[in-house]
Backbone as a chain_set.jsonl record, in Angstrom:
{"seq": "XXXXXXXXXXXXXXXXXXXXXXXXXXXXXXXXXXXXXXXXXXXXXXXXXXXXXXXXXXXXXXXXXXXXXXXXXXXXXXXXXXXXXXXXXXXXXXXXXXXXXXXXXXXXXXXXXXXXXXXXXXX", "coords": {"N": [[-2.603, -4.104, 19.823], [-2.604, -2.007, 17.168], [0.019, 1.25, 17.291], [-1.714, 4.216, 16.972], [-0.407, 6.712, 14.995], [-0.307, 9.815, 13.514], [-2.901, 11.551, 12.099], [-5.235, 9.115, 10.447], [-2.728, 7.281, 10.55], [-1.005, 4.158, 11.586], [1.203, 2.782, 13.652], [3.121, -0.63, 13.151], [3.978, -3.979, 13.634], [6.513, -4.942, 10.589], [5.86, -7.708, 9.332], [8.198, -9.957, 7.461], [9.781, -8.389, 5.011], [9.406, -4.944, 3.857], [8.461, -2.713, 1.703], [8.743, 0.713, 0.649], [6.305, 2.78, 0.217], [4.647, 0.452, -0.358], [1.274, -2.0, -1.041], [-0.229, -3.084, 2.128], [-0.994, -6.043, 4.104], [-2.905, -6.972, 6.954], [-0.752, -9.068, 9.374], [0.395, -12.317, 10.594], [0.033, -11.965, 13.285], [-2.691, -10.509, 14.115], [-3.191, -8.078, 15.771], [-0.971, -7.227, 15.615], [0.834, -7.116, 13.556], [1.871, -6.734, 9.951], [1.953, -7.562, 6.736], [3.857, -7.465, 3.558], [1.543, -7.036, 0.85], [-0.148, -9.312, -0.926], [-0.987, -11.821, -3.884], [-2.474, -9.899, -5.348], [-4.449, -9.519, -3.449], [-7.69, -8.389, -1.622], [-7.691, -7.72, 0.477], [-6.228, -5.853, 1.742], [-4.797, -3.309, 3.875], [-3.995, -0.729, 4.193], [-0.964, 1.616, 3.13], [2.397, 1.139, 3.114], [4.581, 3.853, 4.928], [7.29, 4.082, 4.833], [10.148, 1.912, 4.058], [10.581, -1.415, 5.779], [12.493, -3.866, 7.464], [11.947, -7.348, 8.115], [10.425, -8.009, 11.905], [11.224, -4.962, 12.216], [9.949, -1.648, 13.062], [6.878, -0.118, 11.174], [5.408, 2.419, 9.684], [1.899, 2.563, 8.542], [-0.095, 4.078, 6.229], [-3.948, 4.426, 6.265], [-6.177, 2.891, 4.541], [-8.807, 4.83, 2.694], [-10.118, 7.108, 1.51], [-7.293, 9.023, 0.963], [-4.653, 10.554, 0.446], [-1.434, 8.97, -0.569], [1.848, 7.963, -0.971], [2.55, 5.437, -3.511], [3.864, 2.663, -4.573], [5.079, 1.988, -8.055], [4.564, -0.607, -9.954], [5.127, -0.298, -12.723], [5.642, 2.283, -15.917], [2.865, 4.714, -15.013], [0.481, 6.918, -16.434], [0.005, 9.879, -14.771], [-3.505, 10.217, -13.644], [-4.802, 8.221, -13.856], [-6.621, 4.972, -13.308], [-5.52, 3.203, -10.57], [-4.484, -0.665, -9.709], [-4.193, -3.269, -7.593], [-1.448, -4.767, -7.55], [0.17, -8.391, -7.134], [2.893, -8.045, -6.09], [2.624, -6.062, -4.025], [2.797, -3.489, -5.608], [1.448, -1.214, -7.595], [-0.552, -0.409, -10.329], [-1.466, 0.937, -14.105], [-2.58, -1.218, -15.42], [-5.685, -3.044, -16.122], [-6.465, -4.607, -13.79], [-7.973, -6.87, -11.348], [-8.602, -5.613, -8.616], [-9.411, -2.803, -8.265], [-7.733, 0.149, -6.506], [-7.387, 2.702, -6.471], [-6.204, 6.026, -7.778], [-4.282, 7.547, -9.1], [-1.881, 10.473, -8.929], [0.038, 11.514, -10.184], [2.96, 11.244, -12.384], [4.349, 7.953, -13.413], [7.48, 6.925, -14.367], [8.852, 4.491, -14.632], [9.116, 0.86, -13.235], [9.106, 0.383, -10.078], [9.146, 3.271, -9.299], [7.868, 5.643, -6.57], [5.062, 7.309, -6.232], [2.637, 9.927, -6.12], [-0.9, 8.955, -4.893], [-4.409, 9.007, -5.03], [-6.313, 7.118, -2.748], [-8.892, 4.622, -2.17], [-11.634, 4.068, -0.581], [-12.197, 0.696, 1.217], [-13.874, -2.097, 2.094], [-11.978, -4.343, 4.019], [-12.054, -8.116, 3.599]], "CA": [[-3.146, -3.194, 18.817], [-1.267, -1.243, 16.62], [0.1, 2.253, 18.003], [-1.539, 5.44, 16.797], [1.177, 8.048, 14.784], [-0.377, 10.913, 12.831], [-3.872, 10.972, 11.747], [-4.686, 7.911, 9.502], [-1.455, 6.17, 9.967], [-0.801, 3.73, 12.38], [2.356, 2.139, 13.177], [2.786, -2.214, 12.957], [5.588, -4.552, 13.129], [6.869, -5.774, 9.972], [6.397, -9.294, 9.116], [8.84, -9.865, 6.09], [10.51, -7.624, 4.124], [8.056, -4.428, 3.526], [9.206, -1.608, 0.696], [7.942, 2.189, 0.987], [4.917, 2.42, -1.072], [3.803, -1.138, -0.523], [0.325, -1.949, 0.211], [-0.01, -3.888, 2.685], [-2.587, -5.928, 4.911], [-2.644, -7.602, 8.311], [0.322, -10.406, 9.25], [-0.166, -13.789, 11.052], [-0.942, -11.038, 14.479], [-3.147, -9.357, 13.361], [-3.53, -7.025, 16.541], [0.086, -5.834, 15.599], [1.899, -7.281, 12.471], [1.176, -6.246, 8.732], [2.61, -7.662, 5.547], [3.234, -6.815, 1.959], [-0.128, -7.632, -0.018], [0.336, -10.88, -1.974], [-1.566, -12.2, -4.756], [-3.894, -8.927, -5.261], [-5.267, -9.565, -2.299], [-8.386, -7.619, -1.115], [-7.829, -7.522, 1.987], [-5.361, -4.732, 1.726], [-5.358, -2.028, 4.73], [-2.978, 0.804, 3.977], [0.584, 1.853, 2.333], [3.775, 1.567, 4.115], [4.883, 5.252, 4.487], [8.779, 3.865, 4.408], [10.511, 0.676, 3.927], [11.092, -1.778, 7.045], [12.908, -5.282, 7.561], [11.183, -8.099, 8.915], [10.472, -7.36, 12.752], [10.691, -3.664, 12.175], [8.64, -0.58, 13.008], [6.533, 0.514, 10.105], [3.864, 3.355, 9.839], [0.686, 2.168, 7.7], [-1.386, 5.08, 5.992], [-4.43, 3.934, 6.461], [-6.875, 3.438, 3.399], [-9.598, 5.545, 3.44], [-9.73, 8.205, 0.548], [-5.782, 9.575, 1.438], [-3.185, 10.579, -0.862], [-0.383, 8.558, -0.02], [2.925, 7.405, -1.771], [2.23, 3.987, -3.321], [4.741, 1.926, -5.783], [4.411, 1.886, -9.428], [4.914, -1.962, -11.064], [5.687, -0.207, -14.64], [5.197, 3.224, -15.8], [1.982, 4.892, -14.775], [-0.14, 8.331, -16.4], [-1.287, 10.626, -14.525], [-4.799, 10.458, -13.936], [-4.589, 6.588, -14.562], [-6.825, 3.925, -12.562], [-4.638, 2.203, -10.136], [-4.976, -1.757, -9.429], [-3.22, -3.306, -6.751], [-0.486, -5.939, -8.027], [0.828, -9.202, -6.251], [3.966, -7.334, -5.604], [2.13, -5.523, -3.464], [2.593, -2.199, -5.929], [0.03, -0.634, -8.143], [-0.322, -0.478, -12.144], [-2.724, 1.072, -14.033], [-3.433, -2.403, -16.638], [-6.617, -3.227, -15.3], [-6.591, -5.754, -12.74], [-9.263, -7.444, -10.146], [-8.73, -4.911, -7.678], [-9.143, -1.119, -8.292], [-7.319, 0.485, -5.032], [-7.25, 4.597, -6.534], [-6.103, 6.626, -8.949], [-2.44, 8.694, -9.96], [-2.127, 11.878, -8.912], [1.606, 11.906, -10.399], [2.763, 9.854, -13.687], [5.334, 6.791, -12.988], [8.134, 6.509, -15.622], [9.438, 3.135, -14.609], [8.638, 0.273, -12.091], [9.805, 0.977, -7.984], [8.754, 4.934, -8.923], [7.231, 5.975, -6.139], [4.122, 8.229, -6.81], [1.087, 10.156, -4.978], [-2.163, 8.638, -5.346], [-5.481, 8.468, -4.055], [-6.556, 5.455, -2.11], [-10.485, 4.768, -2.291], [-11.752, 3.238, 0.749], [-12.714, -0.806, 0.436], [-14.031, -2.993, 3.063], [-10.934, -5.523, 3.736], [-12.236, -8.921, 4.209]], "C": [[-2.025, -2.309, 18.294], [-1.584, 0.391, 17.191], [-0.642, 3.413, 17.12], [-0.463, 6.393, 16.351], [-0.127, 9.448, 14.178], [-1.964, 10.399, 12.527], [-4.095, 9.888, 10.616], [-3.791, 7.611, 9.533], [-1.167, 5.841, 11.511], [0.719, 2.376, 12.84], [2.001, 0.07, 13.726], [4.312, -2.143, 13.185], [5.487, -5.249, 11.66], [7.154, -7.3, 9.6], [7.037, -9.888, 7.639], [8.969, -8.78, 5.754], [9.237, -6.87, 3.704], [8.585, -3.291, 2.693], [8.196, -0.444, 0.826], [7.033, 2.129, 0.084], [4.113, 0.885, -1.158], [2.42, -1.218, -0.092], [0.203, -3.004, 1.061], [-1.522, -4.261, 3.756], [-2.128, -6.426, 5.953], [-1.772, -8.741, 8.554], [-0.767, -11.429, 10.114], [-0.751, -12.792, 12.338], [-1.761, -10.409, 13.818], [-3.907, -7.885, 13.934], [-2.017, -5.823, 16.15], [1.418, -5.959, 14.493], [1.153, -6.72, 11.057], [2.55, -7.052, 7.703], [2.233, -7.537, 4.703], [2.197, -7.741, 1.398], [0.528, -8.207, -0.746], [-0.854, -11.154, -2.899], [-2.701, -11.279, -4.85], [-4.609, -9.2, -4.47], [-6.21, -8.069, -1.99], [-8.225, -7.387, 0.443], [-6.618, -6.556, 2.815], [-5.711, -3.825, 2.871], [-4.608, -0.439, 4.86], [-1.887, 0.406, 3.086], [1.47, 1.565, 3.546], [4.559, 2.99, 3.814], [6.234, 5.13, 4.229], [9.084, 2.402, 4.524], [11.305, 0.136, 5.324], [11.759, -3.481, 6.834], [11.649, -6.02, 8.36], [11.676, -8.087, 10.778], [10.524, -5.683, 13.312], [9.376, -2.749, 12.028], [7.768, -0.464, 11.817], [5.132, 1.083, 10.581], [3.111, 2.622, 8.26], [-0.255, 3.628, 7.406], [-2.196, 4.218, 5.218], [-5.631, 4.182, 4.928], [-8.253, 3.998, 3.946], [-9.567, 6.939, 2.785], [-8.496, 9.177, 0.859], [-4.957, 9.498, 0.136], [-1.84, 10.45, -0.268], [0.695, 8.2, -1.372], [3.006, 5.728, -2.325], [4.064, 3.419, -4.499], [5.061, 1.702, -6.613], [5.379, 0.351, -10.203], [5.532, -1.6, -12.107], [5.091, 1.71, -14.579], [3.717, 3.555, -15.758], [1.398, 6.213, -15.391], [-1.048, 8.806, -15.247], [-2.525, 10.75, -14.439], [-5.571, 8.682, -14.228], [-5.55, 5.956, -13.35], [-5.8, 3.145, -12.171], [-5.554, 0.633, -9.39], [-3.415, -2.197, -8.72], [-2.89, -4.981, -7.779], [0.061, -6.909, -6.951], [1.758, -8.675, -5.653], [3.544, -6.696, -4.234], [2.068, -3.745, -3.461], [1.835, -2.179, -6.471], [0.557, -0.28, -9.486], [-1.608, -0.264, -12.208], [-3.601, -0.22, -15.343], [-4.162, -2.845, -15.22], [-6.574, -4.705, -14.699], [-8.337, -5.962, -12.193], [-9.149, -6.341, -9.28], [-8.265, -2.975, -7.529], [-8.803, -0.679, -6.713], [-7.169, 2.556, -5.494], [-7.094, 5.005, -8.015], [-4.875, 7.634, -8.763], [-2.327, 9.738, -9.632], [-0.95, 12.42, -9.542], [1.953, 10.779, -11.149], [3.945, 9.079, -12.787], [6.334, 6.596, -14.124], [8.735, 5.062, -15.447], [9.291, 1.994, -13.016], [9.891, 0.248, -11.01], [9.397, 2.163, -8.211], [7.71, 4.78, -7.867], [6.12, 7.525, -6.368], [2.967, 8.511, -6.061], [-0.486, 9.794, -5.338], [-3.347, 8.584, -4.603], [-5.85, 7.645, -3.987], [-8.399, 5.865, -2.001], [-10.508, 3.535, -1.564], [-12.278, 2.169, 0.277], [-13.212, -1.052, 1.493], [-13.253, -4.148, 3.2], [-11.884, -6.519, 4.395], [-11.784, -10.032, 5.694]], "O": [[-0.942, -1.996, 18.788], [-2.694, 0.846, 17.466], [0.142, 3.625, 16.196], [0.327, 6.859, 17.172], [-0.817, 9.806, 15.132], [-2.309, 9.223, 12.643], [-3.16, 9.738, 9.829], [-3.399, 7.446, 8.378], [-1.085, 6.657, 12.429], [0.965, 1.323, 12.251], [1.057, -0.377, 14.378], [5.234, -1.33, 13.113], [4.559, -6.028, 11.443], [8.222, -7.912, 9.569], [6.246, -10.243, 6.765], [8.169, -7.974, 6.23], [8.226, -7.453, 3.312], [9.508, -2.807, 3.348], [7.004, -0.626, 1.073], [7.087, 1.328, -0.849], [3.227, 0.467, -1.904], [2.109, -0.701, 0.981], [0.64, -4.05, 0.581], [-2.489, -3.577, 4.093], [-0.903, -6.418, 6.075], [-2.072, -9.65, 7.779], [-1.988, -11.43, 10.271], [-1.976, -12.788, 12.462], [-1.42, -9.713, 12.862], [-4.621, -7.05, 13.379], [-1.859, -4.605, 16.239], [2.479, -5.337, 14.459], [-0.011, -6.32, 11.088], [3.755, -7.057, 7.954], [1.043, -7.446, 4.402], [2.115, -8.963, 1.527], [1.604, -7.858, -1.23], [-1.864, -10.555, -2.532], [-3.82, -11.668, -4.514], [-5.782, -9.12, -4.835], [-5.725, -6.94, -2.065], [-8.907, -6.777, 1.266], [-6.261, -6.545, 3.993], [-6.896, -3.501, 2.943], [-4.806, 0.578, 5.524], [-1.766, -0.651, 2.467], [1.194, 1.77, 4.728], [5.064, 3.247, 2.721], [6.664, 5.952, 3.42], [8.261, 1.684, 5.091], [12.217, 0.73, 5.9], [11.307, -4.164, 5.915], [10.722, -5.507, 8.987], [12.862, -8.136, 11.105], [10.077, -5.238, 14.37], [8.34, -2.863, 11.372], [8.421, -1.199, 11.076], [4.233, 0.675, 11.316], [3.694, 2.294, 7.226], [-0.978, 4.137, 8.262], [-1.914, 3.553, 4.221], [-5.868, 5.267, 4.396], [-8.752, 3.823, 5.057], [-9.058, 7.878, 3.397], [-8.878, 10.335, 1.025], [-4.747, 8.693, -0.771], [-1.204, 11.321, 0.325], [0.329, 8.191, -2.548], [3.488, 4.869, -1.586], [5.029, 4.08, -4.882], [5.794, 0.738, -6.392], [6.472, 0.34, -10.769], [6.424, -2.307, -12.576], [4.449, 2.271, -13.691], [3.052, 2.771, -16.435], [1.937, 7.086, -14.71], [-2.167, 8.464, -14.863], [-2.939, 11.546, -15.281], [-6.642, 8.309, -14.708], [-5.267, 6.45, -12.258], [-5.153, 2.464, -12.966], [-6.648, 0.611, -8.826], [-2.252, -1.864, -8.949], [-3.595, -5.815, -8.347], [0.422, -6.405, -5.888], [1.623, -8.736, -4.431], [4.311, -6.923, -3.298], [1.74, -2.945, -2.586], [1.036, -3.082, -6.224], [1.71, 0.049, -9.768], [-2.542, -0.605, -11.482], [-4.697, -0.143, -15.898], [-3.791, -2.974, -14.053], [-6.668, -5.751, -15.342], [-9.404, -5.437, -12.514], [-10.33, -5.997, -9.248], [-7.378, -2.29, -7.02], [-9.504, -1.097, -5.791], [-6.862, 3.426, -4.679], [-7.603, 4.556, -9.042], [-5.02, 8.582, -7.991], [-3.032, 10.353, -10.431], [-0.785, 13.64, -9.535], [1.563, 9.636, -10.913], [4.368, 9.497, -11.709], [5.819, 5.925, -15.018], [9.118, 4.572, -16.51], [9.381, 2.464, -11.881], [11.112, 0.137, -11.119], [9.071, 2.596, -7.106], [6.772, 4.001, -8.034], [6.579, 8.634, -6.64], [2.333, 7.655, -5.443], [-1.121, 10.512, -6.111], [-3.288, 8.087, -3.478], [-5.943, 6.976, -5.016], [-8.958, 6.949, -1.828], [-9.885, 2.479, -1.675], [-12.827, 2.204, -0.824], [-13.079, -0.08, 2.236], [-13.672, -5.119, 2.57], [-12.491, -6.217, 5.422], [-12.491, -10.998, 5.979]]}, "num_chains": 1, "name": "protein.A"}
């Protein structure tokens, strides 16, 4: 199982390459790995609070209405519906999978930015 850090955020190992702001869902373990979210996947379970290599630590804030640091694909407004992207960052052109909303604009894609996460049921 993955370790307990801070409330909502729990730390994983890295399976592949994971970037700060990513969201990310459960790896091939899925008692204690996590990788970056692929093809808009629903089955998303948190952010990565910093960027880890494959086999590395990483803390997961956990979704679950939280204002965490996510990724921004392209620039983002303020106030904007976010949808999670293959990348495994967030844009607000409407996608399949609403994951929050902006709390802080994005001028260009990798900005990291604070947003709220709106809880899902991962499949």
């Amino acid at each position: 199982m993955a370790m307990m850090q801070a409330k909502g955020s729990l730390a994983y190992t890295a399976e592949g390459a994971i970037s700060e702001g990513a969201l990310v869902e459960l790896g091939t373990d899925k008692d204690t790995q996590v990788t970056a979210n692929a093809n808009e996947s629903t089955n998303y379970i948190g952010v990565a609070t910093h960027a880890a290599a494959d086999g590395e630590s990483v803390n997961v804030e956990l979704i679950g209405g939280n204002a965490v640091r996510v990724r921004a694909a392209g620039a983002i407004t303020a106030g904007a519906t976010l949808y999670a992207k293959a990348t495994g960052e967030v844009d607000d052109a409407a996608g399949t999978n609403k994951i929050g909303t902006a709390l802080e604009a994005a001028g260009a894609d990798g900005d990291l930015i604070m947003a709220l996460i709106i809880p899902h049921t991962p499949v």
